[in-house]
C-alpha positions as CSV (number, residue, x, y, z in Angstrom):
1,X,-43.7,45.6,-3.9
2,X,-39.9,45.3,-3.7
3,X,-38.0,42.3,-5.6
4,X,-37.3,39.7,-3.2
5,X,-33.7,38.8,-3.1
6,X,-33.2,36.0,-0.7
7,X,-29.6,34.9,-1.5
8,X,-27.4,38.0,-0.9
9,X,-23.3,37.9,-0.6
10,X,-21.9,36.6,2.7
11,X,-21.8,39.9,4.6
12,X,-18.4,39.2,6.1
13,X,-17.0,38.1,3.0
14,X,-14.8,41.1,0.9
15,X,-13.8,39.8,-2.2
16,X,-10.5,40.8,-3.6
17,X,-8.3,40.1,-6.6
18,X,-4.8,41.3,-5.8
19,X,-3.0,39.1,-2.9
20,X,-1.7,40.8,0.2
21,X,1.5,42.3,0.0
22,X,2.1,40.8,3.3
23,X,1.0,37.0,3.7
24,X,-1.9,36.9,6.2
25,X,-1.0,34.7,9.4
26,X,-3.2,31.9,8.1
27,X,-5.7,32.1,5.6
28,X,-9.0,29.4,4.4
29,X,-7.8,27.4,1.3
30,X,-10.5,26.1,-0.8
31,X,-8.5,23.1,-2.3
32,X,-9.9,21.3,-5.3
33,X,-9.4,18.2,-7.6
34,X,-11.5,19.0,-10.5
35,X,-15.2,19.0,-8.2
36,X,-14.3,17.8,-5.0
37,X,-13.2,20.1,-2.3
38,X,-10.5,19.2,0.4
39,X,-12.0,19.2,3.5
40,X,-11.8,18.1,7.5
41,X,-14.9,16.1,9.7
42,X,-14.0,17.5,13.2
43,X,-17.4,15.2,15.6
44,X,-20.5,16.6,13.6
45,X,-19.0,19.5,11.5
46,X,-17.3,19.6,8.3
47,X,-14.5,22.3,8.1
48,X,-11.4,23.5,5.8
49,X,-8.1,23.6,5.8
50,X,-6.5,26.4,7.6
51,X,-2.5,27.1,6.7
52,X,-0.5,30.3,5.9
53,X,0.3,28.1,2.4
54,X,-0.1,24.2,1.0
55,X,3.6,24.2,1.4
56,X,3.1,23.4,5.1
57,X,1.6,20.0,3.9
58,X,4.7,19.5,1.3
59,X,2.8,20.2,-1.7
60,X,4.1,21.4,-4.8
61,X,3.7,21.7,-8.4
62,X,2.8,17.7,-10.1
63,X,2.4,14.2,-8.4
64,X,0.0,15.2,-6.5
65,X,0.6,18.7,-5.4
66,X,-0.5,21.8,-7.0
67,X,-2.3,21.9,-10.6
68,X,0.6,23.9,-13.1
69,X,-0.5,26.8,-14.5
70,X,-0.6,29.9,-11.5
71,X,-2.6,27.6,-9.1
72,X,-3.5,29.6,-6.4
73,X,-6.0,32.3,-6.3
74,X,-6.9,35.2,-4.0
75,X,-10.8,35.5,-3.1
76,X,-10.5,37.9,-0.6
77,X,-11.2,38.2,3.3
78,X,-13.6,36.0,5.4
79,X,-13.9,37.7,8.9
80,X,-10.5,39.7,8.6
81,X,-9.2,36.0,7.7
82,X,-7.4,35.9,3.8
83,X,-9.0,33.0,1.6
84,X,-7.4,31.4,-1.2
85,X,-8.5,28.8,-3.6
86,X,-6.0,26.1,-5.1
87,X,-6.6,23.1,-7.3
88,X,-4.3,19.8,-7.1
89,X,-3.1,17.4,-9.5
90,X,-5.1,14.7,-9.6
91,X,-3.2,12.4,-8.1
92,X,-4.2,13.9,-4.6
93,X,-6.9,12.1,-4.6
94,X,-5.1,9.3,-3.4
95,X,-2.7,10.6,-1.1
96,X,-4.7,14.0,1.0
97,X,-2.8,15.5,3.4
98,X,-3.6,13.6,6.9
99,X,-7.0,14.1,8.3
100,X,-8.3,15.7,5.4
101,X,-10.3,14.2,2.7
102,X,-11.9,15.4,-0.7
103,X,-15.5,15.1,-1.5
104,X,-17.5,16.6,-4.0
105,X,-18.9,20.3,-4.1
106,X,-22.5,19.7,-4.8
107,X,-22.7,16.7,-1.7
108,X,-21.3,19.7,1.0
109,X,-24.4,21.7,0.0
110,X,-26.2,22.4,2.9
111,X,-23.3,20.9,5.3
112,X,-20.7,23.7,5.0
113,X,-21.9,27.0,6.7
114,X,-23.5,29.4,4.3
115,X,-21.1,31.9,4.0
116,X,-18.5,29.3,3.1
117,X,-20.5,27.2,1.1
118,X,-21.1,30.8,-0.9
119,X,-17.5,31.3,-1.2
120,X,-16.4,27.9,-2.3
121,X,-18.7,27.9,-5.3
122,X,-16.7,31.3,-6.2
123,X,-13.3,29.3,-5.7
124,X,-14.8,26.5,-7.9
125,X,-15.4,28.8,-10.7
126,X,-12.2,30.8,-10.5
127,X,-9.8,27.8,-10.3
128,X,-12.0,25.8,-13.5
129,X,-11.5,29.4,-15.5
130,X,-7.8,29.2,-14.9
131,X,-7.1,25.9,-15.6
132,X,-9.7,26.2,-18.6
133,X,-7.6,29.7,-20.2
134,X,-3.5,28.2,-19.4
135,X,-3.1,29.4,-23.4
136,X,-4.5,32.2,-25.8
137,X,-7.4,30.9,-27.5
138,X,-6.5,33.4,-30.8
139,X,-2.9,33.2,-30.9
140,X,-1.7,29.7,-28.3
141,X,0.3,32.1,-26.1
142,X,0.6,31.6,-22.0
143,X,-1.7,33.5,-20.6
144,X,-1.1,36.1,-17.5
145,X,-3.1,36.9,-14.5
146,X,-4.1,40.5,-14.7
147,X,-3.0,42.6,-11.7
148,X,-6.1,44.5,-10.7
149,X,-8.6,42.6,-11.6
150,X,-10.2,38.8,-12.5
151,X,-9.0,38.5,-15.5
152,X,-6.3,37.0,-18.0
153,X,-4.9,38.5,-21.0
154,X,-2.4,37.7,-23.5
155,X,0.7,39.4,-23.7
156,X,1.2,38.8,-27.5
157,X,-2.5,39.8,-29.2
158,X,-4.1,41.2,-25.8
159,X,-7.0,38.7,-25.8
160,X,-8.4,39.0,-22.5
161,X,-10.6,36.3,-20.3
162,X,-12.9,36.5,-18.1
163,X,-14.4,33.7,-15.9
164,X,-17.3,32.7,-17.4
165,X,-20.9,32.8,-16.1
166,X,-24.3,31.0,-18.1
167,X,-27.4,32.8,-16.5
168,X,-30.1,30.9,-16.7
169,X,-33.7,31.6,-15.4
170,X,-35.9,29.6,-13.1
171,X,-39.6,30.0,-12.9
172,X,-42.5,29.0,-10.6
173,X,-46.0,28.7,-12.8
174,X,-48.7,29.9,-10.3
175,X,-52.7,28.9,-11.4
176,X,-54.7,30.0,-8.7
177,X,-53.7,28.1,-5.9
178,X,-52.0,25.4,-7.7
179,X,-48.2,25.1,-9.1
180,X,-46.9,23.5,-11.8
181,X,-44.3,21.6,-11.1
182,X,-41.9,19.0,-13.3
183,X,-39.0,16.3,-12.3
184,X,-36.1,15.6,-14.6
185,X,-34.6,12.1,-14.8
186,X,-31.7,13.1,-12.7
187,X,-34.2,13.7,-9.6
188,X,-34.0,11.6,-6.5
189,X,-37.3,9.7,-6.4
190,X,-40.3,11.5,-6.2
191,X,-39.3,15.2,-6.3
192,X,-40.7,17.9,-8.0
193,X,-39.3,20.9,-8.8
194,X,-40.1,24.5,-10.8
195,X,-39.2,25.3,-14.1
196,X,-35.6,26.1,-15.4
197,X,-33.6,26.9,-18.5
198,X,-30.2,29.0,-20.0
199,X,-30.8,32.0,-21.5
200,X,-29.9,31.6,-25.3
201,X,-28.0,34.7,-27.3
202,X,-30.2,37.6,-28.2
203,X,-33.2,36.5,-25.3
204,X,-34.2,38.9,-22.2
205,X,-34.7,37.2,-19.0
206,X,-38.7,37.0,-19.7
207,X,-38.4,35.9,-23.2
208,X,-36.3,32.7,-21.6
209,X,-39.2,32.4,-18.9
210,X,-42.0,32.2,-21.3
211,X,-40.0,29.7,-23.7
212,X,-38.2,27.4,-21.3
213,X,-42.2,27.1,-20.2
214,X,-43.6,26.3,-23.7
215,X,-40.7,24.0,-23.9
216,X,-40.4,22.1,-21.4
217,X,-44.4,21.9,-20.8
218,X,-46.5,23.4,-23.5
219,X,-48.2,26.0,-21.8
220,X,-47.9,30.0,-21.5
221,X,-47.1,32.3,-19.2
222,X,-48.1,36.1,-18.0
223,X,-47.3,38.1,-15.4
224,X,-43.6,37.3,-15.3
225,X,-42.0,39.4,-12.4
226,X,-38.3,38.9,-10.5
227,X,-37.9,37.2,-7.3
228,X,-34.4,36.9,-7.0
229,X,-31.1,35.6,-7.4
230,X,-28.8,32.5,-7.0
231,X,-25.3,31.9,-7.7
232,X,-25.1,28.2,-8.6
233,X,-21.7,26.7,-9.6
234,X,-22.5,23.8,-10.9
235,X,-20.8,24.6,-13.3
236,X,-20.8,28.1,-13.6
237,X,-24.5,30.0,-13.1
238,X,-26.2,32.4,-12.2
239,X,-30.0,31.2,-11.5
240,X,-32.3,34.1,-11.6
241,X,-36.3,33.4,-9.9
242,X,-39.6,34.9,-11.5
243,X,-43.0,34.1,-10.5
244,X,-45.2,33.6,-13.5
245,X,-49.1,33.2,-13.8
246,X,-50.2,30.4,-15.8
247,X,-52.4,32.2,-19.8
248,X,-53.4,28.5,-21.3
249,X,-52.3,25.7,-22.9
250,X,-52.3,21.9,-21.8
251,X,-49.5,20.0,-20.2
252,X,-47.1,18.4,-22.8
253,X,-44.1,17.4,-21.4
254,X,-41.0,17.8,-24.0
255,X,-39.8,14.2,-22.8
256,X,-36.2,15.1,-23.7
257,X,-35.6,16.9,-20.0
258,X,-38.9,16.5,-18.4
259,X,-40.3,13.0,-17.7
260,X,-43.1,14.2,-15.2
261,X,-45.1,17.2,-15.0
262,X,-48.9,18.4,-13.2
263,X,-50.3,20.5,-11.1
264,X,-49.9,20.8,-7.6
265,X,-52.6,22.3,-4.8
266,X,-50.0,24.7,-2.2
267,X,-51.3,22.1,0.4
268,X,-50.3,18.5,-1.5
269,X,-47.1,18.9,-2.6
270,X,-44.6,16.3,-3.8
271,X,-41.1,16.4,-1.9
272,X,-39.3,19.5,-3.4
273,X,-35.4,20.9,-3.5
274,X,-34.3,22.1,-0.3
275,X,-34.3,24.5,1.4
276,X,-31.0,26.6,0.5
277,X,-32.0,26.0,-2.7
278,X,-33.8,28.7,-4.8
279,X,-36.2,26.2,-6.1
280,X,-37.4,26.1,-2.6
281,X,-37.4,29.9,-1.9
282,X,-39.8,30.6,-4.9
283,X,-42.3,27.6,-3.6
284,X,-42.3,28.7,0.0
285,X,-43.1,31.9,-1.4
286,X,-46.0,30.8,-3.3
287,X,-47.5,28.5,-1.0
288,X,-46.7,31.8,2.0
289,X,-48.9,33.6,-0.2
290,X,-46.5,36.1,-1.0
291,X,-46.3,37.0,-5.5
């Protein structure tokens, strides 16, 4: 059977490093104040700002404008349409240009399209790696964007950066027809959710799978196979799915980052992530049947 890889790049979406040499007409801008992303409620759908730059809405570097430090960022091309990302100085918050207003990334989940969803959790990323690498980390220097690609390096001791990316695993435990499921305390009330954990230095992806399990719940693991793949930027992962069959051991919760855990029948479950999540895609796949 082939791996299952049900979160796949936005097939319209070519991303690019260099700008154009010639501005694009109008380009997306993904505009952010630390998490929360500038954005426009036209009747039931949420939207971004459309410009050919933020200087149309008087912004510029401080007071509320743009973040020092090369602030804007080519992604690349949505539909033939350029996309940039941008991060203001905090004071924006109070002042957003009119008809606009910021809310946070992970609320917009599920209410901005797909594709742009999957393209501001890019922008995120990028514009918290620059802000995060202004100076050298060896030698204190200003950093510089490289020209070619996503990177910064240091013109002094050539330290180069680039954005950063924690993969962590998450894992559905299948016994029989039953799943084990866990909630942390940060849930909403009464949801359940699969198994998850950062891969440490030195680990595979299945030796993170079987110890995230004995972990988290006590038990062990067999069988442990790929599903698929999830960029997550919150802040910066990559979640990657296995299925798992459940070898022994009783339920011990590690009470640290699990306050709940038990097994669920595919035909009683609790109320789960949803459904864009990859939580949801490796329990619709279990309770479909499909391993």
């Amino acid at each position: 059977m082939h791996p299952i890889n049900p979160f796949r790049p936005p097939a319209t979406f070519i991303p690019q490093v260099a700008p154009p040499e010639s501005p694009p007409a109008c380009a997306w801008w993904f505009v952010f104040v630390g998490d929360r992303l500038l954005v426009k409620q036209e009747g039931e759908k949420t939207t971004l700002p459309q410009a050919l730059h933020l200087k149309e809405w008087g912004l510029a570097e401080g007071q509320g404008g743009l973040h020092p430090g090369e602030p804007t960022q080519f992604l690349g091309w949505l539909e033939g349409v350029g996309c940039y990302a941008a991060e203001l100085d905090k004071e924006a918050l109070r002042h957003p240009p009119t008809g606009y207003h910021f809310e946070k990334l992970r609320l917009l989940y599920g209410v901005l399209d797909d594709d742009v969803f999957a393209i501001a959790g890019r922008a995120i990323q990028i514009v918290t790696w620059n802000r995060n690498h202004l100076f050298c980390g060896h030698c204190g220097t200003p950093m510089m964007q490289h020209e070619t690609e996503r990177a910064k390096h240091c013109p002094s001791c050539g330290l180069r950066n680039y954005p950063r990316l924690s993969p962590a695993v998450i894992m559905l435990v299948a016994r029989g027809e039953e799943v084990l499921l866990a909630r942390a305390p940060r849930f909403r009330p009464g949801m359940y959710s699969v198994l998850a954990g950062f891969v440490e230095p030195g680990e595979s992806l299945e030796e993170t799978v079987a110890r995230e399990v004995r972990e988290e719940v006590g038990v062990e693991v067999t069988n442990i196979r790929y599903f698929g793949s999830q960029p997550w930027p919150f802040p910066h992962s990559l979640m990657i799915g296995f299925m798992t069959d459940y070898a022994g051991g009783e339920i011990v919760i590690d009470e640290v980052e699990i306050e709940a855990a038990a097994w669920f029948h595919k035909t009683a479950l609790p109320p789960v992530p949803g459904p864009l999540s990859i939580a949801r895609k490796l329990i619709e796949a279990f309770v479909a049947g499909q391993s």
